[in-house]
KEDOSE-498457 format. One record per residue (C-alpha): residue number from 1; residue in three letters; x, y, z. Coordinates in steps of 0.001 Angstrom, whole numbers. Layout:
+-------+------+---------+---------+---------+
: lolum : nuse :       X :       Y :       Z :
+-------+------+---------+---------+---------+
:   NUM :  ALA :       X :       Y :       Z :
...
+-------+------+---------+---------+---------+
// end
This chain:
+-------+------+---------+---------+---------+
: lolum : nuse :       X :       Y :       Z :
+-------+------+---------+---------+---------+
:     1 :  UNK :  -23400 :   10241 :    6096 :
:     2 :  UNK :  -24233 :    6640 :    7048 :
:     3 :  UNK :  -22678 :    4362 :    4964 :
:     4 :  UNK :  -19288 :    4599 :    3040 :
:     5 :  UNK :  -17824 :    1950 :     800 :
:     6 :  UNK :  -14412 :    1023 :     397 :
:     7 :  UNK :  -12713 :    -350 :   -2867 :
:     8 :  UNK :   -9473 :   -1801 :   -2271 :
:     9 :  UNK :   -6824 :   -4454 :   -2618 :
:    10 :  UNK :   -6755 :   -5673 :    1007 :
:    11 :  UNK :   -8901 :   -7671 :    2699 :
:    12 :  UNK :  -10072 :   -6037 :    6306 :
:    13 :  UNK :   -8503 :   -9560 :    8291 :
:    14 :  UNK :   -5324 :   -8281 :    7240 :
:    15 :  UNK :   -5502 :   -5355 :    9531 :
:    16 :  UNK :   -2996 :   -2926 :    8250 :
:    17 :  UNK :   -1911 :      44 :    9867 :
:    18 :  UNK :   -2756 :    2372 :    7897 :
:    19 :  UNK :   -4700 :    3561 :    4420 :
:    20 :  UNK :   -7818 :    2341 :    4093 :
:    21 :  UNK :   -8272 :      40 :    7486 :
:    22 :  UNK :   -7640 :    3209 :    8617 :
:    23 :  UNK :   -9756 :    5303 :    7342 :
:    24 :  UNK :  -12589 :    2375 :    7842 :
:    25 :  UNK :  -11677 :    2103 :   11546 :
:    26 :  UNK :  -12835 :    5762 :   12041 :
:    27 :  UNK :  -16234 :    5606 :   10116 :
:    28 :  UNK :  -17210 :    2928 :   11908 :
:    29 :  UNK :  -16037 :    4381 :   15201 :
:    30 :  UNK :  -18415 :    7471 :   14512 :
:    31 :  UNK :  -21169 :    5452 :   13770 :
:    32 :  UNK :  -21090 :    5107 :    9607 :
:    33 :  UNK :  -21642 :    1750 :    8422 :
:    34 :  UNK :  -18803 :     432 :    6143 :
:    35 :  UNK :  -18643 :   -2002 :    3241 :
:    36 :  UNK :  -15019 :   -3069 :    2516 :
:    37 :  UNK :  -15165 :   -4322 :   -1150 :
:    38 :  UNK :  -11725 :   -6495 :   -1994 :
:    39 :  UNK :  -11020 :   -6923 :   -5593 :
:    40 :  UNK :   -9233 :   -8355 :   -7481 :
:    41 :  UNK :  -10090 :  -11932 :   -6465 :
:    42 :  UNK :   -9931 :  -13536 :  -10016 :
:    43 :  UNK :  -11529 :  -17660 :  -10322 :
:    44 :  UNK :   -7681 :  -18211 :  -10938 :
:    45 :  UNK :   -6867 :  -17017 :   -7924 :
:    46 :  UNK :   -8802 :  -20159 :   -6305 :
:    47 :  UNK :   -5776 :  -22378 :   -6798 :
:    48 :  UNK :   -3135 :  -19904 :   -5049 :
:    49 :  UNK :   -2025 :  -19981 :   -1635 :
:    50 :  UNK :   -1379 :  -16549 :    -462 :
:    51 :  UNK :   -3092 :  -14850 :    1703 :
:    52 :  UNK :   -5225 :  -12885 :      90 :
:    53 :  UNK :   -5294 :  -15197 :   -2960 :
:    54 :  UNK :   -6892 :  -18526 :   -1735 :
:    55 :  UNK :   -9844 :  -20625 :   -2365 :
:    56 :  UNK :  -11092 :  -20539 :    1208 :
:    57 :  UNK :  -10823 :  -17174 :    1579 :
:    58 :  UNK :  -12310 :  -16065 :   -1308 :
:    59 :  UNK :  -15346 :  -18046 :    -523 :
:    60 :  UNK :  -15935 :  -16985 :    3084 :
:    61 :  UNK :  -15643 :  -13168 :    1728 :
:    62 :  UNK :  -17973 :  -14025 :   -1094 :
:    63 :  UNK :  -20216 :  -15147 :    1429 :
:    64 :  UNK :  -19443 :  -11410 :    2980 :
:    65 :  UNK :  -17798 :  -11485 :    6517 :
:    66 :  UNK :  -19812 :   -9153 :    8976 :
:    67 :  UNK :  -17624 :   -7415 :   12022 :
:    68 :  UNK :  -19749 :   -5760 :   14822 :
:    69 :  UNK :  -18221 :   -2817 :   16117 :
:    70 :  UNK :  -19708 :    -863 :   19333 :
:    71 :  UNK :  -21481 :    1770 :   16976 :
:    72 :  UNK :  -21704 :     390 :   13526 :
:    73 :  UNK :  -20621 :   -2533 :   11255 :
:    74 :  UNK :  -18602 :   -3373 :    8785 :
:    75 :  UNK :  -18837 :   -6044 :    6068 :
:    76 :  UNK :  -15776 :   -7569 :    3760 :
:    77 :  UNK :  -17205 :   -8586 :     646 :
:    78 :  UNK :  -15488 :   -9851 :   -2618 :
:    79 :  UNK :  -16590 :  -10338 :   -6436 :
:    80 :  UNK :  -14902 :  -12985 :   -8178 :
:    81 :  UNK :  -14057 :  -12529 :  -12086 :
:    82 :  UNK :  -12474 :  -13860 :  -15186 :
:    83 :  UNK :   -9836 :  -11320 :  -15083 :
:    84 :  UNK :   -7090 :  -12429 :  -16767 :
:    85 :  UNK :   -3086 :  -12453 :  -15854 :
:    86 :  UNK :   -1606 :   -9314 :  -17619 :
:    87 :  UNK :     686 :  -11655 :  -19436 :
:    88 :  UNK :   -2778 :  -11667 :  -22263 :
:    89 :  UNK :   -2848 :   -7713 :  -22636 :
:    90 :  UNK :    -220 :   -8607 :  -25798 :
:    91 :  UNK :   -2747 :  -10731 :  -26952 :
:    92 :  UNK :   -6035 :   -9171 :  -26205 :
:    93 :  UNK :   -6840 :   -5140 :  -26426 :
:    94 :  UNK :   -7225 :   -3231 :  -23306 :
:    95 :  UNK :  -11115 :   -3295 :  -23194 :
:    96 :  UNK :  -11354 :   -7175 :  -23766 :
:    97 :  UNK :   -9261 :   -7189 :  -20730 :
:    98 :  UNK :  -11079 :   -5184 :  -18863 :
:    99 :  UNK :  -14143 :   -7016 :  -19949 :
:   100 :  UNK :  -12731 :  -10457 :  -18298 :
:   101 :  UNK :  -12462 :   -9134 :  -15243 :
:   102 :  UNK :  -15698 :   -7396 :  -14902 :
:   103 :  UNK :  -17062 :  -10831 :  -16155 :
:   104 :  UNK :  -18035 :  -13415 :  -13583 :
:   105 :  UNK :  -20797 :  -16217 :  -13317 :
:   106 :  UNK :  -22586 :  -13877 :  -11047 :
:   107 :  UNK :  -24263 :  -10676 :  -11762 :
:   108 :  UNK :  -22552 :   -8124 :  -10895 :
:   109 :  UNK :  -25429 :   -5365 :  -10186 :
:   110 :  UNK :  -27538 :   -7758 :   -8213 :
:   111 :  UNK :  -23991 :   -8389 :   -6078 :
:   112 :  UNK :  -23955 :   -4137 :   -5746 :
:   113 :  UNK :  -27844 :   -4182 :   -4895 :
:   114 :  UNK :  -27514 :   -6552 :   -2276 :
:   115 :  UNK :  -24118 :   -5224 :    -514 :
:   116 :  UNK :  -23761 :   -1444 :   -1710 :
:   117 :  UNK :  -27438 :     285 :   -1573 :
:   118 :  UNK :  -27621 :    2747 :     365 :
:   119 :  UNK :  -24329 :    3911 :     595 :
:   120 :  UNK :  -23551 :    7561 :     619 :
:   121 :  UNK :  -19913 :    7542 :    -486 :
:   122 :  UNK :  -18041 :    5007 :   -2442 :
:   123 :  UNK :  -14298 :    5542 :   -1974 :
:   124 :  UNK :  -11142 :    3889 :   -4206 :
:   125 :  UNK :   -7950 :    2672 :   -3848 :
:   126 :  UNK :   -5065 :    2652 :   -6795 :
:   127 :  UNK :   -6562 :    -843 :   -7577 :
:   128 :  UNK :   -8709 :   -2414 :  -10681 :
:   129 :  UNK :  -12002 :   -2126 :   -8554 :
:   130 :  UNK :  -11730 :    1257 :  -10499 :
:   131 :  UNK :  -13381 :    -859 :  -13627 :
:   132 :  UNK :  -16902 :    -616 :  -11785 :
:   133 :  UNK :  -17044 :    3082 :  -11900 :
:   134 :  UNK :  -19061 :    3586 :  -14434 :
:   135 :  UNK :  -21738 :     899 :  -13472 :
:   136 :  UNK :  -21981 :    2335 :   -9627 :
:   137 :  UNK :  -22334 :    5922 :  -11183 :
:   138 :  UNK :  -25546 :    4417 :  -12821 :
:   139 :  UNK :  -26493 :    2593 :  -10016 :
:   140 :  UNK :  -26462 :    4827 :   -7557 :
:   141 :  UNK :  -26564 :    8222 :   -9218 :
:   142 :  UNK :  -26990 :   10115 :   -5918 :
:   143 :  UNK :  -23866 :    8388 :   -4380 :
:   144 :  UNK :  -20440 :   10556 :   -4625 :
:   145 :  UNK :  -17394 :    8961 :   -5601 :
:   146 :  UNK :  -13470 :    9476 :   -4132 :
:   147 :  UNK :  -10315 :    8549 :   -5231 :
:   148 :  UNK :   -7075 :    8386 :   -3058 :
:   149 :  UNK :   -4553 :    6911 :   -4936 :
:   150 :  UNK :   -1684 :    6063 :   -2818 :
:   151 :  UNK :     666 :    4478 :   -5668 :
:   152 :  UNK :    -382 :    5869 :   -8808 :
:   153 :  UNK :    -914 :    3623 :  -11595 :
:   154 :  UNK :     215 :    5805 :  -14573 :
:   155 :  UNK :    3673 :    5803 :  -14001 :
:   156 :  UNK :    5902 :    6055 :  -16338 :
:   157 :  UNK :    6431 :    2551 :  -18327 :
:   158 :  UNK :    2794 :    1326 :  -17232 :
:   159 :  UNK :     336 :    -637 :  -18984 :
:   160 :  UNK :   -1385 :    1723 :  -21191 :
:   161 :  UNK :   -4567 :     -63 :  -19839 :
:   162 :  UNK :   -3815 :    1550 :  -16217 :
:   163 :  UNK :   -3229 :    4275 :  -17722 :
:   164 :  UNK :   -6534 :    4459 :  -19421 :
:   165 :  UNK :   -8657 :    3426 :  -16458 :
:   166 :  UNK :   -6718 :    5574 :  -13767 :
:   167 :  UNK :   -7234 :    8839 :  -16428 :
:   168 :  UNK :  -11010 :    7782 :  -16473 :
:   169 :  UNK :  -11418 :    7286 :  -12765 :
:   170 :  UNK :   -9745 :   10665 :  -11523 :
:   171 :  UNK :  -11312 :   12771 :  -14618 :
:   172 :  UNK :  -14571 :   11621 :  -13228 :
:   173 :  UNK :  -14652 :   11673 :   -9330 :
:   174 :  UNK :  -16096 :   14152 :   -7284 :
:   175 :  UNK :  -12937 :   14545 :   -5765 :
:   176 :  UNK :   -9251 :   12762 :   -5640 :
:   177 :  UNK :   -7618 :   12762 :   -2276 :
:   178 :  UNK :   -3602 :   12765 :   -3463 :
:   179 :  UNK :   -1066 :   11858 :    -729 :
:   180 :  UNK :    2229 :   13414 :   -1936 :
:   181 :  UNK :    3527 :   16520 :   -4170 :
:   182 :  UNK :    5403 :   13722 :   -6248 :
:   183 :  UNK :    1723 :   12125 :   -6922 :
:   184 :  UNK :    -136 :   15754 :   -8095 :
:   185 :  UNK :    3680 :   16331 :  -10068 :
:   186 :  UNK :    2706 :   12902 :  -12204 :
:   187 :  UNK :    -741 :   13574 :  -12713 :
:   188 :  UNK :    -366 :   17216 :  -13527 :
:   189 :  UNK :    2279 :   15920 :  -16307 :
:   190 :  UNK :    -267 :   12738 :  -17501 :
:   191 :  UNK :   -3343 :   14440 :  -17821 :
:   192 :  UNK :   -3766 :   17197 :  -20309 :
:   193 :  UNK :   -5587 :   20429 :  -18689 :
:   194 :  UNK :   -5127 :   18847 :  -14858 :
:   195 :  UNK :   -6385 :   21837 :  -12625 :
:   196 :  UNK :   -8941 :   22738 :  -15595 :
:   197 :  UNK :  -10511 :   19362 :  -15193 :
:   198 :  UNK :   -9978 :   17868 :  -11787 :
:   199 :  UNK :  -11555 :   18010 :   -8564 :
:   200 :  UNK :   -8217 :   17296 :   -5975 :
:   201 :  UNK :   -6790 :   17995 :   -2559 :
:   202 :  UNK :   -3902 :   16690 :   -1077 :
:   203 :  UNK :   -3478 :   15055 :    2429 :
:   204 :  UNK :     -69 :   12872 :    3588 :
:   205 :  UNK :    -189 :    9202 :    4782 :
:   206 :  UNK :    -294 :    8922 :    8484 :
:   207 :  UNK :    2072 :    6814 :   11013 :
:   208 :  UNK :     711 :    5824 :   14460 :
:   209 :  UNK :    3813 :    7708 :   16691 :
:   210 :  UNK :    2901 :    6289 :   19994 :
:   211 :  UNK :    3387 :    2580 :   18490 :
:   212 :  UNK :    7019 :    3318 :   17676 :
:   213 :  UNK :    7850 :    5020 :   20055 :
:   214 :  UNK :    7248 :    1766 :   22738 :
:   215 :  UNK :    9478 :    -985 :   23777 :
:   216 :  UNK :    8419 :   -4772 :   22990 :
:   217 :  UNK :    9374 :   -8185 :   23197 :
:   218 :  UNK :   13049 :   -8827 :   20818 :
:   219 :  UNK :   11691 :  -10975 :   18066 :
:   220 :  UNK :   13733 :  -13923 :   17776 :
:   221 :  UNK :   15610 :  -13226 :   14272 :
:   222 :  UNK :   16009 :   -9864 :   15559 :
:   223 :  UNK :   18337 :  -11025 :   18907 :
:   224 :  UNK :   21704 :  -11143 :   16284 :
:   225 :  UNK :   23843 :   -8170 :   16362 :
:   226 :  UNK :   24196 :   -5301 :   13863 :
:   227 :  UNK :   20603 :   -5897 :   12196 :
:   228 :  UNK :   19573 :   -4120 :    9239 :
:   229 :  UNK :   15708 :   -4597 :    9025 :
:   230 :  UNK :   13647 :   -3996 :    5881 :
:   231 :  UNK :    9836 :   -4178 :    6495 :
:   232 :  UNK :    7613 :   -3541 :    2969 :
:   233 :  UNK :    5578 :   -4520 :     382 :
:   234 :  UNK :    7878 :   -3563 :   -2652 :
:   235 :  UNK :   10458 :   -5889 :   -4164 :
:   236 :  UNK :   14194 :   -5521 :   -2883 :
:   237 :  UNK :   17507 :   -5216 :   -4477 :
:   238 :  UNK :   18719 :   -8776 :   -3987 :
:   239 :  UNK :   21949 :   -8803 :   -5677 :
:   240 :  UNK :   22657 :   -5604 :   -3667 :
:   241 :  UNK :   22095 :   -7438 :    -526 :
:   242 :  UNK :   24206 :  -10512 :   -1456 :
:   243 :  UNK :   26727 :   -8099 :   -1955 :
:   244 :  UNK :   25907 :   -6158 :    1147 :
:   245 :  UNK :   26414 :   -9965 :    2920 :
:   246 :  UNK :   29226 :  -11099 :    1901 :
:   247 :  UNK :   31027 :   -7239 :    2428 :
:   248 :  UNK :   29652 :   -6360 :    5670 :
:   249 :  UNK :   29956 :  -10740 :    7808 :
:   250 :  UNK :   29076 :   -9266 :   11069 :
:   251 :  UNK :   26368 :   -7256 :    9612 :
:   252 :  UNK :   22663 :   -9473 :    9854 :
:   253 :  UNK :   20491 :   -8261 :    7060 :
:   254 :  UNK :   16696 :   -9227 :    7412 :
:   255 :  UNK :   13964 :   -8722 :    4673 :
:   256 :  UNK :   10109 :   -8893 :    5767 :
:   257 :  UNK :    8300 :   -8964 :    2223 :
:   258 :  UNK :    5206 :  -10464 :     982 :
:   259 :  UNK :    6470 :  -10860 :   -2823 :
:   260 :  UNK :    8066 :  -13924 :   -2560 :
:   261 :  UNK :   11366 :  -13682 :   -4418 :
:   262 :  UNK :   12244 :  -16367 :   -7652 :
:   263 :  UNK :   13356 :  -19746 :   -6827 :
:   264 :  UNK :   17457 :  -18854 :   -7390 :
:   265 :  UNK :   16794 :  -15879 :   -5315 :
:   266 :  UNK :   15893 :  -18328 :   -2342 :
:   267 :  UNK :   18478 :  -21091 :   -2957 :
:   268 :  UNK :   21253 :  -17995 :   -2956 :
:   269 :  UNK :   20129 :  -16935 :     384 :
:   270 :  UNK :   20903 :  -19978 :    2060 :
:   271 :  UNK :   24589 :  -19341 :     865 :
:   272 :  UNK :   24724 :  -16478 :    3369 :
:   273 :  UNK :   25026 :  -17158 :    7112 :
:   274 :  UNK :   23601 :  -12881 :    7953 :
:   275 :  UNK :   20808 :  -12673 :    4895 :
:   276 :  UNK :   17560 :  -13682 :    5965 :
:   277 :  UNK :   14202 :  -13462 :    4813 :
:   278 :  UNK :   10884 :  -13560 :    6364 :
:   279 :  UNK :    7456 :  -13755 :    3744 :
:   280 :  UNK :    5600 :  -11398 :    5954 :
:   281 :  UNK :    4526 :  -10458 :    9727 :
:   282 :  UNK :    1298 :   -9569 :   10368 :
:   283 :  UNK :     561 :   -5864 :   10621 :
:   284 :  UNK :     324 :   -5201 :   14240 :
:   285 :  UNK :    3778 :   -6867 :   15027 :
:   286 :  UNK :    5737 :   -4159 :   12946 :
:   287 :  UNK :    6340 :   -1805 :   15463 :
:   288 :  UNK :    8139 :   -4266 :   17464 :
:   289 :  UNK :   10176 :   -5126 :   13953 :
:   290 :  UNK :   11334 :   -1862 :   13635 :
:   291 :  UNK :   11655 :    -526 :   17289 :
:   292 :  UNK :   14117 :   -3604 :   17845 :
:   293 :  UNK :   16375 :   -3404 :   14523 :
:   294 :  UNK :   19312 :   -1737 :   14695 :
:   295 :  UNK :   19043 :      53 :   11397 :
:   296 :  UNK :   15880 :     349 :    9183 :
:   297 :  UNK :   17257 :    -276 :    5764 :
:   298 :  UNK :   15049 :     228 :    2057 :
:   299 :  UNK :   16486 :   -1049 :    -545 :
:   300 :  UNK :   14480 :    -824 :   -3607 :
:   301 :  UNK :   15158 :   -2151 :   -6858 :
:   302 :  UNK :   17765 :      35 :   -8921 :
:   303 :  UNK :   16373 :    3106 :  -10976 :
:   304 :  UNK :   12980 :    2203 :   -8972 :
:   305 :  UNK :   12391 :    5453 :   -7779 :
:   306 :  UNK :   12208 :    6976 :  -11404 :
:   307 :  UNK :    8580 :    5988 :  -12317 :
:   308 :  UNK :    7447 :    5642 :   -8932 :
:   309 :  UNK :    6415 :    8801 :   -7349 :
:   310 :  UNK :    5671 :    7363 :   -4185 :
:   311 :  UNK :    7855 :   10357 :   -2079 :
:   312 :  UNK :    8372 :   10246 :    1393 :
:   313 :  UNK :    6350 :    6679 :    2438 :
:   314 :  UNK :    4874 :    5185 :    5587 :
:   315 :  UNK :    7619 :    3033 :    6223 :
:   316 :  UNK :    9926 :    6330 :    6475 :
:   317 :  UNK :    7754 :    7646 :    9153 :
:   318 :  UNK :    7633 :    4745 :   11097 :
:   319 :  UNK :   11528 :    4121 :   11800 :
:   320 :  UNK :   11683 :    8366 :   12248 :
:   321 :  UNK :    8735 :    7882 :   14935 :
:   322 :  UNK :   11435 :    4961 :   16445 :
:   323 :  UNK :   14470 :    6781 :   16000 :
:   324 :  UNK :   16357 :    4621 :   14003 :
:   325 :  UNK :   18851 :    5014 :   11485 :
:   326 :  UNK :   18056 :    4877 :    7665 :
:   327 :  UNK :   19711 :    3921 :    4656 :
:   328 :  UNK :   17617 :    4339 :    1423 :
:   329 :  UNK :   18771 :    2792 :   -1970 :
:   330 :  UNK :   17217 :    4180 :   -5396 :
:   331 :  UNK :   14321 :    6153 :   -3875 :
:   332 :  UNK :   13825 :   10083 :   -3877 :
:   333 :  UNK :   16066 :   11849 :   -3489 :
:   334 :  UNK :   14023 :   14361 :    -920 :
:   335 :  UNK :   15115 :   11958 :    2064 :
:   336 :  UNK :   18359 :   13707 :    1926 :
:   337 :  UNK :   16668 :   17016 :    3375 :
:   338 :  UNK :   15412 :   14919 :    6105 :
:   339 :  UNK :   18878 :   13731 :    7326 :
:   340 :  UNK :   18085 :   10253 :    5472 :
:   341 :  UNK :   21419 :    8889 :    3231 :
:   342 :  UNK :   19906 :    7832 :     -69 :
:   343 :  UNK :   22487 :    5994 :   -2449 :
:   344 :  UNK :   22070 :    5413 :   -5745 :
:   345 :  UNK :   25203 :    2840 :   -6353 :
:   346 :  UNK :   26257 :    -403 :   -4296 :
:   347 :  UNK :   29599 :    1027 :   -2849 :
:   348 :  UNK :   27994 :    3866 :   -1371 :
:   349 :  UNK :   24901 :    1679 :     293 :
:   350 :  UNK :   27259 :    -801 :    1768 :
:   351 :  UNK :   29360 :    1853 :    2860 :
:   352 :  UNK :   26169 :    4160 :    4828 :
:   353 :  UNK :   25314 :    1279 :    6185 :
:   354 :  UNK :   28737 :    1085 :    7753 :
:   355 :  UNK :   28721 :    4066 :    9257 :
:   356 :  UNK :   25121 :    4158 :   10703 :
:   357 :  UNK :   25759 :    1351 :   13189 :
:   358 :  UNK :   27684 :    3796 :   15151 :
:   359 :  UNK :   24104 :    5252 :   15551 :
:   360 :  UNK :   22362 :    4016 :   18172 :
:   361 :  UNK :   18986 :    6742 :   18225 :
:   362 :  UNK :   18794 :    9885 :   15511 :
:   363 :  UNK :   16622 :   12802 :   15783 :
:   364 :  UNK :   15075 :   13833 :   12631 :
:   365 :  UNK :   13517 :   17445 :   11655 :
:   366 :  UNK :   10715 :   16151 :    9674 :
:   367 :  UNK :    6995 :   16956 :   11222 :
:   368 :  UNK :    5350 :   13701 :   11851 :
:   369 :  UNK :    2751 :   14958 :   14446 :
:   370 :  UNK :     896 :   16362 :   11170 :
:   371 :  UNK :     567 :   12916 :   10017 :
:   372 :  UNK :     -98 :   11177 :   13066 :
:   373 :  UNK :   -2852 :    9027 :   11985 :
:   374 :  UNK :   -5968 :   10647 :   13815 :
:   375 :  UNK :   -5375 :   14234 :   12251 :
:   376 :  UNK :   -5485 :   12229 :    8800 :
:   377 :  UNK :   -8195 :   10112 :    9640 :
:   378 :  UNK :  -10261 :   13161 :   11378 :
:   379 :  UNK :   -9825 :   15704 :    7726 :
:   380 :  UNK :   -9965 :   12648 :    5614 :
:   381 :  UNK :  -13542 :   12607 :    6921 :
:   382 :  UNK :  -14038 :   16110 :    7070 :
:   383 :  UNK :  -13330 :   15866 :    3240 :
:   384 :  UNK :  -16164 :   13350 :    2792 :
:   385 :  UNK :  -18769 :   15085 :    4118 :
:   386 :  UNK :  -17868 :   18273 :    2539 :
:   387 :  UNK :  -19297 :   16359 :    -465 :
:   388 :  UNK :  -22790 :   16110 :     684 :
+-------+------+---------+---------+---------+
// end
């Protein structure tokens, strides 16, 4: 194998710890050249100013950005579509919208010619680059094709357009890499004749151990007493927090989250003396986040959990790796057999999160040296080149 490329959400500045930097970081560290295709980037998405959404960006990646490792290289590349907000799906029908966002100014198979050839394995996220399936099977017909879906997009109450393009995608890869039993459950219920039809194996997220289990530098919002940290990408409870607040005074509650809450949301914080929030950290600074809280806290939206099979997640095994405390709100219920309170009404989160700052350091039973992050990297590999 000399080439693999990667379809995901993320650009590769961002760094993450984990998924598909990853499993990116270890191709190219045993020599395999790697393409890291980020999509969606629609023409709309010039005049935002987030991170990954940003005229400048957009350009330099549609430029491609080439990183020279000691062994191989890797280049970030993006395509740049008319792919509309989902707001028109009640307007248009589900292959109109899928139309717009294959649509751009540029051709798209001169764009694959010119950044994919070659390539041996072409590997996607849960993400609309799964649209270009059908064009990269034709081509490059002697390429195989993975899917590892960490958040699956047919959950229950989804567009009926993800549902449609996620069916199509795992019904025709060569093989789906699943991360969780929750995952398989949702798939097995979605998709008539499941283990008739589909190629799948299952292997866990990872967690870096030896990053949490170091001391750092305080940050500065962290240096307050009592803090209960949350560190994600999915949208927060607020109204449980403002009630968390104003219960709990010498309690600080901090939320690190790129999905910037509504306007009120904001002005509401600033009522609150121990509610802060923070936009986002940059990847490599959230093991100091979460070795220095007091408590890790993850409050999800209410009834969340439901129609997102996400199971036992990253963020889980990071504050086990630390040691901390945890107090879940509206996730799986599964994190009680790990010693992890989950509550599933206000009264009871406020009132866990009472009792676990009497905890300084907790010792959980769950097995994290099975998802340290080079075993998953090291069979995550082993399962592409079983394909060739």
């Amino acid at each position: 194998m000399k080439k693999i490329t990667f379809l995901t959400g993320h650009n590769w500045k961002s760094n993450r710890l984990g998924g598909f930097h990853k499993f990116a970081e270890e191709a190219v560290n045993q020599g395999i050249d790697v393409v890291f295709f980020s999509f969606p980037r629609p023409y709309y998405s010039y005049f935002q100013h987030q991170e990954l959404y940003n005229k400048k960006t957009i350009k330099q990646l549609q430029k491609g950005i080439v990183y020279n490792y000691e062994k191989a290289t890797l280049k970030n590349v993006t395509f740049s579509t008319f792919k509309l907000p989902n707001f028109f799906n009640k307007f248009l029908s589900d292959s109109a919208m899928n139309a717009f966002e294959r649509f751009s100014i540029k051709s798209f198979k001169k764009f694959a010619l010119e950044n994919f050839s070659n390539t041996d394995v072409f590997v996607f996220e849960s993400c609309d680059g799964m649209i270009f399936l059908k064009k990269l099977k034709k081509l490059f017909p002697n390429a195989k094709f993975v899917y590892r879906p960490s958040d699956p997009l047919m959950f229950d109450g989804c567009l009926i357009r993800y549902y449609k393009n996620e069916k199509y995608m795992i019904l025709n890869a060569d093989l789906n890499i699943i991360v969780n039993q929750e995952g398989l459950n949702l798939y097995k219920r979605k998709i008539p004749d499941f283990e008739k039809t589909v190629k799948y194996t299952l292997l866990s997220n990872g967690v870096d151990i030896e990053s949490y289990q170091k001391k750092y530098p305080i940050p500065e919002l962290l240096q307050r007493p009592n803090t209960f940290l949350y560190v994600g990408a999915w949208e927060v409870e607020w109204n449980l927090l403002f009630e968390s607040a104003k219960t709990l005074p010498d309690f600080n509650f901090i939320i690190v989250c790129p999905n910037y809450p509504e306007e009120s949301i904001v002005q509401n914080i600033k009522n609150y003396s121990n509610l802060f929030y923070v936009p986002g950290i940059k990847p490599q600074e959230v093991p100091a986040w979460i070795t220095n809280c007091s408590v890790v806290i993850v409050p999800y939206v209410t009834d969340f959990y439901k129609n997102r099979p996400l199971g036992i997640t990253a963020k889980y095994y990071q504050a086990m790796a630390a040691g901390k405390p945890i107090v879940a709100y509206c996730d799986t219920p599964k994190l009680k057999d790990e010693g992890i309170p989950v509550t599933y009404t206000y009264k009871d989160f406020i009132e866990e999160c009472r009792k676990s700052i009497e905890i300084k350091s907790k010792a959980y039973n769950f097995d994290l040296k099975d998802r340290q992050w080079s075993n998953i990297t090291r069979k995550f590999m082993e399962l592409l080149n079983s394909l060739e």
